[in-house]
mmCIF file as gemmi writes it, N, C-alpha and C atoms, coordinates in Angstrom:
data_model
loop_
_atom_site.group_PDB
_atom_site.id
_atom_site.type_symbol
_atom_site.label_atom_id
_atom_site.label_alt_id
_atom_site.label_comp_id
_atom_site.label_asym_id
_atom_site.label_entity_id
_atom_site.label_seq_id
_atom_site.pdbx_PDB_ins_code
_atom_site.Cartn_x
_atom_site.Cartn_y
_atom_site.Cartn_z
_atom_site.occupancy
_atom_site.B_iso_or_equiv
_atom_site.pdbx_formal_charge
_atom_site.auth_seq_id
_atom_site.auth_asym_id
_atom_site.pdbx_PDB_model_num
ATOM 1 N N . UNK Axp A 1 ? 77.291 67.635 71.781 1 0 ? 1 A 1
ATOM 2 C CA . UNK Axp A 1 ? 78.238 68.372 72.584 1 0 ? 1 A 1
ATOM 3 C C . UNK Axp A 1 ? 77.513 68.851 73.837 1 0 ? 1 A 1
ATOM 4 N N . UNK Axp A 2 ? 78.305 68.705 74.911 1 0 ? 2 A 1
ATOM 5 C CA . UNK Axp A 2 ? 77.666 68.939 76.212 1 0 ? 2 A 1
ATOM 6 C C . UNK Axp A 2 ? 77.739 70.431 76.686 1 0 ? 2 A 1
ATOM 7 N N . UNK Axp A 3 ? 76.923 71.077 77.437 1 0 ? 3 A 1
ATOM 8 C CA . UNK Axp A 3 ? 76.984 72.551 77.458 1 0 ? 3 A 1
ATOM 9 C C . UNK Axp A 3 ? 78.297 73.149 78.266 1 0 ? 3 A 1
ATOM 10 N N . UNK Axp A 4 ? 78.798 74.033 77.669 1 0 ? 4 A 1
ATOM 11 C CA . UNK Axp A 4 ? 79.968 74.52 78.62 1 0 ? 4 A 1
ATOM 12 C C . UNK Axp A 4 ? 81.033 73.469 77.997 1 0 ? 4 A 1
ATOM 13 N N . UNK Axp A 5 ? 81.039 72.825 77.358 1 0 ? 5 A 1
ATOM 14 C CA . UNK Axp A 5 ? 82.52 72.239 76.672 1 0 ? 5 A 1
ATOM 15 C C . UNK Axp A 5 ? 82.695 73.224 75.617 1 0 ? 5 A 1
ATOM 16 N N . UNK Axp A 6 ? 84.475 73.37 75.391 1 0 ? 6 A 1
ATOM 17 C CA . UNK Axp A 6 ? 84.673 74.315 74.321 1 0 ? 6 A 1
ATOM 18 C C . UNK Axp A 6 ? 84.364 73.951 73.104 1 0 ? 6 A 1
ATOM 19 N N . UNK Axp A 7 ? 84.423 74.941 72.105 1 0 ? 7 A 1
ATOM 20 C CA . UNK Axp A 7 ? 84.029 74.115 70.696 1 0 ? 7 A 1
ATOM 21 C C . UNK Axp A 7 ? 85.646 74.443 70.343 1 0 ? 7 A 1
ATOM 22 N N . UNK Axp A 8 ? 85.821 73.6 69.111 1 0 ? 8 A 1
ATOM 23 C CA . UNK Axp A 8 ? 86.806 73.682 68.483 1 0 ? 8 A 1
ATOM 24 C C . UNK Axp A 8 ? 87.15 74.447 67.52 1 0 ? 8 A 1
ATOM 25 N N . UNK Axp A 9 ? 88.846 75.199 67.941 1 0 ? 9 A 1
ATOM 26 C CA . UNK Axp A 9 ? 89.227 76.105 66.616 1 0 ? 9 A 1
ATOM 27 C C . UNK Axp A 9 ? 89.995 75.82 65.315 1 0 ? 9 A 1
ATOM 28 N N . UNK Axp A 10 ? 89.32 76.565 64.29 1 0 ? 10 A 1
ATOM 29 C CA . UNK Axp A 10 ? 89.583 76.472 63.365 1 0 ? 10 A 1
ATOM 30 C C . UNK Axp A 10 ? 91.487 76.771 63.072 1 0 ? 10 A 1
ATOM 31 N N . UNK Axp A 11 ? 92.468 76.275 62.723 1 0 ? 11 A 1
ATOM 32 C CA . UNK Axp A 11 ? 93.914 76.307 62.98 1 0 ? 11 A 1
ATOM 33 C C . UNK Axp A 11 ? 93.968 77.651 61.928 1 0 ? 11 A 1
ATOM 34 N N . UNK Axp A 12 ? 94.84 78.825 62.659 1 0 ? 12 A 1
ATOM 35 C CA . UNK Axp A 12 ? 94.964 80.138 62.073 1 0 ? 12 A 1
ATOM 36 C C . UNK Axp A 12 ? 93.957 81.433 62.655 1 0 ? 12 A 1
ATOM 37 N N . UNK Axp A 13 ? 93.24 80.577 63.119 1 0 ? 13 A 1
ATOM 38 C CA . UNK Axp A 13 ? 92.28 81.46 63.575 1 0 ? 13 A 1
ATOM 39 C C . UNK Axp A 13 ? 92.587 82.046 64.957 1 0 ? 13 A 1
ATOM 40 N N . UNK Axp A 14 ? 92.423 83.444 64.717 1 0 ? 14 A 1
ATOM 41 C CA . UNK Axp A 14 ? 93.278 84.269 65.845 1 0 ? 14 A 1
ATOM 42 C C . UNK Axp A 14 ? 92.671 84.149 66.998 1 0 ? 14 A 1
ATOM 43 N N . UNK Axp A 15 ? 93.129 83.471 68.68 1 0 ? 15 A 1
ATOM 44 C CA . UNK Axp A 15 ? 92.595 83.1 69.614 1 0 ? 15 A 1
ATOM 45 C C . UNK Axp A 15 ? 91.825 85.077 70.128 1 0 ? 15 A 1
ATOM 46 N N . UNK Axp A 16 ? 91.006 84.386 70.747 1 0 ? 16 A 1
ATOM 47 C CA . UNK Axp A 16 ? 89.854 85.955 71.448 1 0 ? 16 A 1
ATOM 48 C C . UNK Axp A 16 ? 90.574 86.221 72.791 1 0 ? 16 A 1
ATOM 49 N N . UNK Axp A 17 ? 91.388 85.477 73.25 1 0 ? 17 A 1
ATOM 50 C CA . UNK Axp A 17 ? 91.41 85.839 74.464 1 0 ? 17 A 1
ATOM 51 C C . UNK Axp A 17 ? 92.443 86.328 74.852 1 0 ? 17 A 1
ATOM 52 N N . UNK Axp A 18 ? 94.029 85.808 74.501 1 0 ? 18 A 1
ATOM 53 C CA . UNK Axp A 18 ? 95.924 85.72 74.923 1 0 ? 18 A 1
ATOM 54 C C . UNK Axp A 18 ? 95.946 85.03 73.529 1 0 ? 18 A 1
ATOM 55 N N . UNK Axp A 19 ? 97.559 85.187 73.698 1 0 ? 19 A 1
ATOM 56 C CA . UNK Axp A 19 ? 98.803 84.795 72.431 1 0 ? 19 A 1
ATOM 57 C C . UNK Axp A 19 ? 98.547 85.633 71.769 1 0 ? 19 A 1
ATOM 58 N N . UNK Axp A 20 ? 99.551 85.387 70.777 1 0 ? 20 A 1
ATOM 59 C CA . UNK Axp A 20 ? 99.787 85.88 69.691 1 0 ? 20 A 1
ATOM 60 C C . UNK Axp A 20 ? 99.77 85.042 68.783 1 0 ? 20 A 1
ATOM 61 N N . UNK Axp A 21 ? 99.143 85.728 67.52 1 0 ? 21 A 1
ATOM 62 C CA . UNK Axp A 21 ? 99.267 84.944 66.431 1 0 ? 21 A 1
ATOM 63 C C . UNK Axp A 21 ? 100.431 85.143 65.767 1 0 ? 21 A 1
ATOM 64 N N . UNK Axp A 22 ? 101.028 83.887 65.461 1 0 ? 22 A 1
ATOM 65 C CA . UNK Axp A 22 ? 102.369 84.199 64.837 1 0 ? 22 A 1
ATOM 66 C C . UNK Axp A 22 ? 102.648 84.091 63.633 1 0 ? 22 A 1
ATOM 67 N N . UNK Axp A 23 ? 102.227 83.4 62.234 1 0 ? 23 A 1
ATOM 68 C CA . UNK Axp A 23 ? 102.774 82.854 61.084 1 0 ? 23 A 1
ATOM 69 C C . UNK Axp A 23 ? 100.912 83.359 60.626 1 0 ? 23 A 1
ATOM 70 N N . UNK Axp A 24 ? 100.292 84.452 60.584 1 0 ? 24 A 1
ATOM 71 C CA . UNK Axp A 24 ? 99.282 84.769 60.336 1 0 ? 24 A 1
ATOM 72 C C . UNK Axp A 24 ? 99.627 85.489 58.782 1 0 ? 24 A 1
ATOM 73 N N . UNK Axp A 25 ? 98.607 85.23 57.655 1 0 ? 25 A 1
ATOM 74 C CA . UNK Axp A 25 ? 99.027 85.356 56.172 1 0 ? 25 A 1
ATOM 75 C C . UNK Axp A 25 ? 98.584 86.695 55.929 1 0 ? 25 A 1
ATOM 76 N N . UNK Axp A 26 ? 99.26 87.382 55.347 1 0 ? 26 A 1
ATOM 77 C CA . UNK Axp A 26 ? 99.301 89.018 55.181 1 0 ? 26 A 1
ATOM 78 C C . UNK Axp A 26 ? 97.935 89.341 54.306 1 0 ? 26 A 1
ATOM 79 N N . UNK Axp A 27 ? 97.271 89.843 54.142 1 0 ? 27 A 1
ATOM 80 C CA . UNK Axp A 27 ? 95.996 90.055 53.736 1 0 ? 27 A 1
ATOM 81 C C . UNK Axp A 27 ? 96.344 91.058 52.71 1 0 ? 27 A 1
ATOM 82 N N . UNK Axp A 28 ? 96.044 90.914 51.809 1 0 ? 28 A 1
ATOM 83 C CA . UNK Axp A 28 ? 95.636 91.773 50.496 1 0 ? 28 A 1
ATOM 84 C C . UNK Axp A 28 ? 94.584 93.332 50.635 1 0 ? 28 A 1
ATOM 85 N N . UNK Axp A 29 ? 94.987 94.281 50.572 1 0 ? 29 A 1
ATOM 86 C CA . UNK Axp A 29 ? 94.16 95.351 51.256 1 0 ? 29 A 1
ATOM 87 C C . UNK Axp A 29 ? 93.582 95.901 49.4 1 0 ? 29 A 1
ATOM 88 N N . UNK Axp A 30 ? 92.188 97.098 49.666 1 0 ? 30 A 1
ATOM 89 C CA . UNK Axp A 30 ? 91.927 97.471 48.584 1 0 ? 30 A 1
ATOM 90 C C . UNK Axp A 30 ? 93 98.411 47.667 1 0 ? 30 A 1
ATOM 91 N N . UNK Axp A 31 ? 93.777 98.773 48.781 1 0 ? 31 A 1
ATOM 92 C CA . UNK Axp A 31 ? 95.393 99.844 48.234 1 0 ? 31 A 1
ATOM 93 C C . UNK Axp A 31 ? 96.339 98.821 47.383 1 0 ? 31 A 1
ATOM 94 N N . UNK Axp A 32 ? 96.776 97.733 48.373 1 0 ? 32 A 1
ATOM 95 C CA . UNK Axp A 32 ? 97.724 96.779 47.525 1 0 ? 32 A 1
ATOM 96 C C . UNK Axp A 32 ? 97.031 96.483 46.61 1 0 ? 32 A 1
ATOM 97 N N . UNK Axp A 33 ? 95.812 95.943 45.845 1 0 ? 33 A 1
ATOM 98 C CA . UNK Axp A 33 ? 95.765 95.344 45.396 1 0 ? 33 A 1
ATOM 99 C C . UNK Axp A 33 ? 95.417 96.057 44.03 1 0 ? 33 A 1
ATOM 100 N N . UNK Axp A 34 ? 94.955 97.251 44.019 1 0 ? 34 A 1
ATOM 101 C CA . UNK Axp A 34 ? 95.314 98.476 42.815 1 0 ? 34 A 1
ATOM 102 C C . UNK Axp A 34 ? 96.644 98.693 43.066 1 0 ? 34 A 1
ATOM 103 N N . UNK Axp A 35 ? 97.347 98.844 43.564 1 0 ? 35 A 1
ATOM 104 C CA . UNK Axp A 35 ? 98.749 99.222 43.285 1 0 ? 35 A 1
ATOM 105 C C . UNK Axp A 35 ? 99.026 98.118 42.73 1 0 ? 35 A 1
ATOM 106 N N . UNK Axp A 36 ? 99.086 96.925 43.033 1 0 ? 36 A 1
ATOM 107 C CA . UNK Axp A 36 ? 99.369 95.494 42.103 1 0 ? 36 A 1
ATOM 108 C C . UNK Axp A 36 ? 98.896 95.534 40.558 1 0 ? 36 A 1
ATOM 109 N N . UNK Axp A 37 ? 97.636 95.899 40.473 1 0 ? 37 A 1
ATOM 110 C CA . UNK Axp A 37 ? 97.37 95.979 39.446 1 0 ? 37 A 1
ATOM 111 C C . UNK Axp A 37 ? 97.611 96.994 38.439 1 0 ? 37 A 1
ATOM 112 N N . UNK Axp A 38 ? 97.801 98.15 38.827 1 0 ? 38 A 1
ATOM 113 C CA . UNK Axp A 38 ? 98.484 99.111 38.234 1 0 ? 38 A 1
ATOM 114 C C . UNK Axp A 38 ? 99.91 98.907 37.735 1 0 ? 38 A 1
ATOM 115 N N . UNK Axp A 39 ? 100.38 98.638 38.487 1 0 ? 39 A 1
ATOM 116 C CA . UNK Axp A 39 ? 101.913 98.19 38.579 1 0 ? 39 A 1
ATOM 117 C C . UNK Axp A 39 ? 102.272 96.752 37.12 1 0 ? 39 A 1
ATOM 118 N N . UNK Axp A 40 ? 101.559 95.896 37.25 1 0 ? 40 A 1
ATOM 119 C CA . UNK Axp A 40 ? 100.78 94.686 35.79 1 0 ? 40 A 1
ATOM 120 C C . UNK Axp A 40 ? 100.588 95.832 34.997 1 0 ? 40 A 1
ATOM 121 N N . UNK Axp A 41 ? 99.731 96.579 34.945 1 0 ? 41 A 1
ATOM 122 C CA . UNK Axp A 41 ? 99.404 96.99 33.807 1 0 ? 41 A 1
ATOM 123 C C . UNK Axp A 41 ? 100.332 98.204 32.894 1 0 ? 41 A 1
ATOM 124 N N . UNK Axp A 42 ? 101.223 98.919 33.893 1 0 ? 42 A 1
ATOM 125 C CA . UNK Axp A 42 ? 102.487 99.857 33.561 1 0 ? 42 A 1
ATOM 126 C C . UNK Axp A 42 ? 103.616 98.391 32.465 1 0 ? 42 A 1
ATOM 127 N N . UNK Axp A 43 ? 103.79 97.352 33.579 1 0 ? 43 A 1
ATOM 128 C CA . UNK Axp A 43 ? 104.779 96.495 33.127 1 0 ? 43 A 1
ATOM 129 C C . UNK Axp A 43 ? 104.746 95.763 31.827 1 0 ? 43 A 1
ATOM 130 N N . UNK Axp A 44 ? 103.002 95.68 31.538 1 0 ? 44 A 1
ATOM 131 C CA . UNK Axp A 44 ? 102.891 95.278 30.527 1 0 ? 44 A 1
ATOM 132 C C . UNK Axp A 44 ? 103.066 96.043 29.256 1 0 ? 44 A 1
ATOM 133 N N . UNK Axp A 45 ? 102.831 97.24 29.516 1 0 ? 45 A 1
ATOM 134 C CA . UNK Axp A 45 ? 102.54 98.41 28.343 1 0 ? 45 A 1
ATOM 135 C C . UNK Axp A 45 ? 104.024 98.48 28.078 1 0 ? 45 A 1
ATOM 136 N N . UNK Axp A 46 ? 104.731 98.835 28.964 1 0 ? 46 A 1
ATOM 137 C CA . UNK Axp A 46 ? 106.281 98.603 28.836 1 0 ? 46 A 1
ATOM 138 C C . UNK Axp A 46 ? 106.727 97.657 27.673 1 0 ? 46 A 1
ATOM 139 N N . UNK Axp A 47 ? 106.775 95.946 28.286 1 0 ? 47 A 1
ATOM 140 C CA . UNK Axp A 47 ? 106.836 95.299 27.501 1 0 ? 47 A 1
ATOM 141 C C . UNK Axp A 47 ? 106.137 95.363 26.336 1 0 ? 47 A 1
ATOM 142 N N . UNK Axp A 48 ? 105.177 96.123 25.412 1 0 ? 48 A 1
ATOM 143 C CA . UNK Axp A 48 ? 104.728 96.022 24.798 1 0 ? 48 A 1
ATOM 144 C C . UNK Axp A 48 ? 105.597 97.228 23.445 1 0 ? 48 A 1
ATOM 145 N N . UNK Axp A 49 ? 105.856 97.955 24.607 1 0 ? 49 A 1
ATOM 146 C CA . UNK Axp A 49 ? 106.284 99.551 23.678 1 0 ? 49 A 1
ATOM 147 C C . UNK Axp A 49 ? 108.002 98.727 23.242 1 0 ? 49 A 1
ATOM 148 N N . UNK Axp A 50 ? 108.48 97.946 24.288 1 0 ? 50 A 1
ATOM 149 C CA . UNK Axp A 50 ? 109.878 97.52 23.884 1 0 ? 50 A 1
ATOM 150 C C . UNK Axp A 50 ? 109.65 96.363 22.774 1 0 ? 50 A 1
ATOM 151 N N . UNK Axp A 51 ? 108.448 95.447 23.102 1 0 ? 51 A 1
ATOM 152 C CA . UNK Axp A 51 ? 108.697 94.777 21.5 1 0 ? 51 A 1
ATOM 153 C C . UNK Axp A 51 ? 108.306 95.702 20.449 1 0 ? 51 A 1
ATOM 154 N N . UNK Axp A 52 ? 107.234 96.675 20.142 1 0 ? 52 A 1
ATOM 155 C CA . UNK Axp A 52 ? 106.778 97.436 18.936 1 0 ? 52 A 1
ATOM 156 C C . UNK Axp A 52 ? 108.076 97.425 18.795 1 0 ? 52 A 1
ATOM 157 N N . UNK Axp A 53 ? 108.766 98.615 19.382 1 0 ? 53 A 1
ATOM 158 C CA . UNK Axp A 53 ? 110.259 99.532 18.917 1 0 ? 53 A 1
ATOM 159 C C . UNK Axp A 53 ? 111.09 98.275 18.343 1 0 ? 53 A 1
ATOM 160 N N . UNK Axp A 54 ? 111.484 97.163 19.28 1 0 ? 54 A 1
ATOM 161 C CA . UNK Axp A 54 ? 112.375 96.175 18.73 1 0 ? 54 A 1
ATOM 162 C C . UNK Axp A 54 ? 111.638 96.25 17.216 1 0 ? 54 A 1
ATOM 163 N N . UNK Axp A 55 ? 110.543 95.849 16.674 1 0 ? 55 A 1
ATOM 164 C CA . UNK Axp A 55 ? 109.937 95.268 15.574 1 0 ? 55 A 1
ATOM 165 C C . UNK Axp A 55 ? 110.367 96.193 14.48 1 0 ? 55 A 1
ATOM 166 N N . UNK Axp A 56 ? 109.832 97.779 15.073 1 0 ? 56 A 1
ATOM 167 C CA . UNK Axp A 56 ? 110.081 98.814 13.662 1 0 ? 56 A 1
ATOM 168 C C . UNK Axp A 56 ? 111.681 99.546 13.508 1 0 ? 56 A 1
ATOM 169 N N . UNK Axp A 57 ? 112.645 99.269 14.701 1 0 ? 57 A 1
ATOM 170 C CA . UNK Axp A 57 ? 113.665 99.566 14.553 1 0 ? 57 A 1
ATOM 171 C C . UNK Axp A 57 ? 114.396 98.37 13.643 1 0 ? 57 A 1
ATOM 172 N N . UNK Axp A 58 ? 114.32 97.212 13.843 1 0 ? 58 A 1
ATOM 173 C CA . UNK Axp A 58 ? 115.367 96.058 13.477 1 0 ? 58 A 1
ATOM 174 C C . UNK Axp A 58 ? 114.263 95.055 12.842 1 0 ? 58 A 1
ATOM 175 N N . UNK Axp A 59 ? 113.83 95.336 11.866 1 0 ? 59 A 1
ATOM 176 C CA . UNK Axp A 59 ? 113.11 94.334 11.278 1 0 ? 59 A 1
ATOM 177 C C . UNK Axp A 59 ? 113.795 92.782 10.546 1 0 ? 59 A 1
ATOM 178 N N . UNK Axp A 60 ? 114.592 93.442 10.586 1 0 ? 60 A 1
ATOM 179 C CA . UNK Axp A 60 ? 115.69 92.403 9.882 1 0 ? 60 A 1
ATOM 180 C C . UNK Axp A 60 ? 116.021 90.713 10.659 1 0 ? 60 A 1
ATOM 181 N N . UNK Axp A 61 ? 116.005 91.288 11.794 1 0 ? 61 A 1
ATOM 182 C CA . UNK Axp A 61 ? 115.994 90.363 13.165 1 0 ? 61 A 1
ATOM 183 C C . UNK Axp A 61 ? 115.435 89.536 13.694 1 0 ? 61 A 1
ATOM 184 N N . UNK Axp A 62 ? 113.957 89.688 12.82 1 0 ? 62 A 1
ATOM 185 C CA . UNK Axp A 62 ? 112.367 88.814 12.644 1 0 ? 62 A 1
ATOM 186 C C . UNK Axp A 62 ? 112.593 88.163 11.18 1 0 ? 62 A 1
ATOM 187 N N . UNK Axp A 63 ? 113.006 88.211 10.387 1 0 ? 63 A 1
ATOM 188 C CA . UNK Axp A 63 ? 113.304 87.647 8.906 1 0 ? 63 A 1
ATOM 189 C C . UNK Axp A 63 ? 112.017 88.613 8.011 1 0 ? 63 A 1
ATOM 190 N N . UNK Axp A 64 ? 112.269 89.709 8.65 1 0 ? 64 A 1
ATOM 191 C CA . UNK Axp A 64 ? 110.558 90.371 7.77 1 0 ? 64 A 1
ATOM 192 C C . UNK Axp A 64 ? 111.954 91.212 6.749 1 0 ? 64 A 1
């Protein structure tokens, strides 16, 4: 490559100089991504407390 020719950009990669980046992918922050996981782990416990209860309320329903 000859000196003073541009190098080439990587596609997505936010230009340094003008434009706007437009269709740029939302980034995962350290907040979202405990709230995500918190949020999994509430949903699961949930689902978990609604099958127990299904199990010891209606056993009948499982063939136990």
């Amino acid at each position: 490559m000859l000196f003073g020719q541009a190098v080439p950009r990587v596609m997505g990669e936010p230009s340094a100089g003008f434009g706007t980046l437009i269709a740029a992918p939302p980034s995962m922050t350290d907040e979202k991504y405990v709230s995500l996981l918190l949020w999994t782990i509430c949903l699961l416990m949930f689902a978990c407390g609604v099958v127990a209860l299904t199990l010891t309320q209606h056993p009948d329903w499982f063939g136990a």
